[in-house]
C-alpha positions in Angstrom: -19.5 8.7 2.7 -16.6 9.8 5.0 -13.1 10.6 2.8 -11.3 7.6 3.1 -8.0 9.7 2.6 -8.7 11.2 6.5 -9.6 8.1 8.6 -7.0 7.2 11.3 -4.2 4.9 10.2 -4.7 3.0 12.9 -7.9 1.7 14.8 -8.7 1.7 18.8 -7.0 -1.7 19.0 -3.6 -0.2 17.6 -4.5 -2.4 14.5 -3.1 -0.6 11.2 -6.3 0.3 8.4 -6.0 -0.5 5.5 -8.4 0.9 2.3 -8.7 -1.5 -0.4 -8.4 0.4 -3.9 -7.9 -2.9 -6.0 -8.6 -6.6 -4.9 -7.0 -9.6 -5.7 -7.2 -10.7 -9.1 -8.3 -8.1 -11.0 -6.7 -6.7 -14.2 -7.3 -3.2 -13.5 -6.1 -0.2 -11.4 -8.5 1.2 -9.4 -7.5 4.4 -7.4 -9.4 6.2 -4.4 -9.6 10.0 -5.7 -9.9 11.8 -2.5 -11.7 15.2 -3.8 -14.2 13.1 -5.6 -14.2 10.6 -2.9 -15.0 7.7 -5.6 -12.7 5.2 -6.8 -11.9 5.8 -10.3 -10.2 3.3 -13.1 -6.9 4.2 -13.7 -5.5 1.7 -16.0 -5.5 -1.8 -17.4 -2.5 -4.0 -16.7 -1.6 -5.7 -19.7 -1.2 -9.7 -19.1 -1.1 -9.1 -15.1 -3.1 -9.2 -12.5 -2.9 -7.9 -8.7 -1.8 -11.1 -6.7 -3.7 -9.7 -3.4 -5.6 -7.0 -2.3 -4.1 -3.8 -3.3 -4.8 0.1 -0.9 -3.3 2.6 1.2 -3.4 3.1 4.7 -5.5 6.4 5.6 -4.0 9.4 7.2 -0.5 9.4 6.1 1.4 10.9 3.5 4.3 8.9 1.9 7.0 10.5 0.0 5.6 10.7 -3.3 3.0 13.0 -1.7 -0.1 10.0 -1.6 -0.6 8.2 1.3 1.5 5.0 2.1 1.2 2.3 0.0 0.0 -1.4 1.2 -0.6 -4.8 0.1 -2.7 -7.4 1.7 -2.3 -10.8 1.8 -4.5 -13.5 2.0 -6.5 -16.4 0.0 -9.4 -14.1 -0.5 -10.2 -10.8 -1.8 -12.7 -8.2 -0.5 -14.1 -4.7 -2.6 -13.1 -1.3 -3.4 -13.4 0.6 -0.3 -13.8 -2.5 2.6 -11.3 -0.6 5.1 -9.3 -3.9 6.4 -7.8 -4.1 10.6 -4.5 -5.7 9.4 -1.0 -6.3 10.5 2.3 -5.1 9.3 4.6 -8.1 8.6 6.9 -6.3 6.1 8.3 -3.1 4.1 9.2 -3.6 0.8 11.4 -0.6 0.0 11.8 0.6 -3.7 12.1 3.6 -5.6 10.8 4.4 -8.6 11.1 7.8 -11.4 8.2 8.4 -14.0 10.0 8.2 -17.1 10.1 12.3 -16.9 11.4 12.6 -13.9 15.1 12.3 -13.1 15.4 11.9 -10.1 13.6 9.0 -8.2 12.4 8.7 -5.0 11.2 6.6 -2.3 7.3 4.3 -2.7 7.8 2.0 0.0 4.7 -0.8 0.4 3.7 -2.0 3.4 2.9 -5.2 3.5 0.2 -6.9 6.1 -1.8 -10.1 6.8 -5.8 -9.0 8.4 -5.6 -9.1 12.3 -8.8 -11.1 11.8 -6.1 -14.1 10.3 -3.1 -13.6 12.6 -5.2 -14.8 15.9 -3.1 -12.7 17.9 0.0 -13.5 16.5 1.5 -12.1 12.8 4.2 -14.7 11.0 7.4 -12.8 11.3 8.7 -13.5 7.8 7.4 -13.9 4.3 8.6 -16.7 2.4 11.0 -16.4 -0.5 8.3 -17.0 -3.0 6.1 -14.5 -1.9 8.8 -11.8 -2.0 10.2 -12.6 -4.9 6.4 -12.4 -6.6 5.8 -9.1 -5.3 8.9 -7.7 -6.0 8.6 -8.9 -9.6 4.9 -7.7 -9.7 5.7 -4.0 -8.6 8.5 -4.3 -11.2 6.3 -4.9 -14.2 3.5 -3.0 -13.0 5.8 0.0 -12.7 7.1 -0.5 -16.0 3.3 -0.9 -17.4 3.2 2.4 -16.3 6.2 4.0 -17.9 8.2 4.3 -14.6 11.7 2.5 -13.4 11.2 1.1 -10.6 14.5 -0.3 -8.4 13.8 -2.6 -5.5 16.4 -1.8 -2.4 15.9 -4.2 -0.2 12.9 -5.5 2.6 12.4 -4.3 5.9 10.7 -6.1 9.3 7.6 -5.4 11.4 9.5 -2.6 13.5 10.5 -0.7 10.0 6.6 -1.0 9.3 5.8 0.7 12.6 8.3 3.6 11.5 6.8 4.0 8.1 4.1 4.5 9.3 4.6 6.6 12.1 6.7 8.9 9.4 3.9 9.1 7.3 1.1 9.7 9.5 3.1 12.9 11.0 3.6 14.0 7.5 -0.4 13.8 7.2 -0.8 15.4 10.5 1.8 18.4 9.7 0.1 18.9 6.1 -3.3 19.4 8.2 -2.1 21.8 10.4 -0.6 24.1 7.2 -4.5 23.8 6.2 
């Protein structure tokens, strides 16, 4: 199996990729360790459960030194490591500190709908509802796991573009040190 960690963030079609680490509904973490190249169980979330599928786009490198964050939503749910064509529709920009740390720092989500749903066309906003439950979700869950999370505010389709573009030159200039 190829390292998920080194595919291309985004696919011939200019789609973004997106490697599904936990899916929708389940109770536990599951993260992609990239030196293993397995997915491993990280924790159980006490009382919650992930509201959609949960991965990271491939071939960046996000502030807190693991590749950018991402959420996927949609009725269903797919596997560990189904690699989904999606589009960005939102940022959700938060810090968060381990409870160690003093200083925190950026963990930005991007958040996407599959290009196989949006029939050419993404919706340009989430509703209220949906923001409010994945802001409250990455609240708890950080919380879970003895961090402090803050949320600072949502950005558009254009600041997902940037993210990612940030992120995927910090992945490319960490290669090149290599």
């Amino acid at each position: 199996m190829a390292n998920l960690i080194h595919l291309a963030c985004r696919d011939d079609q200019g789609q973004l990729r997106i490697v599904v680490e936990t899916p929708k509904g389940s109770p536990a973490k599951i993260k992609y360790d990239p030196e293993l190249q397995v997915f491993e169980l990280q924790r159980f979330l006490a009382g919650a459960r992930y509201p959609y599928d949960w991965g990271f786009v491939p071939g960046t490198l996000a502030e807190d030194g693991d590749p950018l964050d991402a959420m996927v939503l949609f009725d269903g749910h797919t596997w560990p490591g189904v690699v989904i064509p999606a589009v960005g529709i939102g940022l959700l920009k938060l810090r968060e500190s381990k409870a160690d740390e003093a200083q925190p720092r950026r963990n930005d989500r991007v958040i996407a709908v599959p290009a196989a749903r949006t029939r050419g066309h993404a919706p340009s906003q989430l509703a209220t509802e949906t923001r409010t439950l994945l802001e409250q979700f990455f609240v708890a869950t950080g919380e879970l796991a003895n961090k402090r999370v803050s949320i600072e505010g949502w950005g558009d389709e254009s600041e997902v573009t940037d993210a990612v573009q940030r992120a995927a030159a910090a992945y490319d200039a960490k290669q090149a040190k290599r």
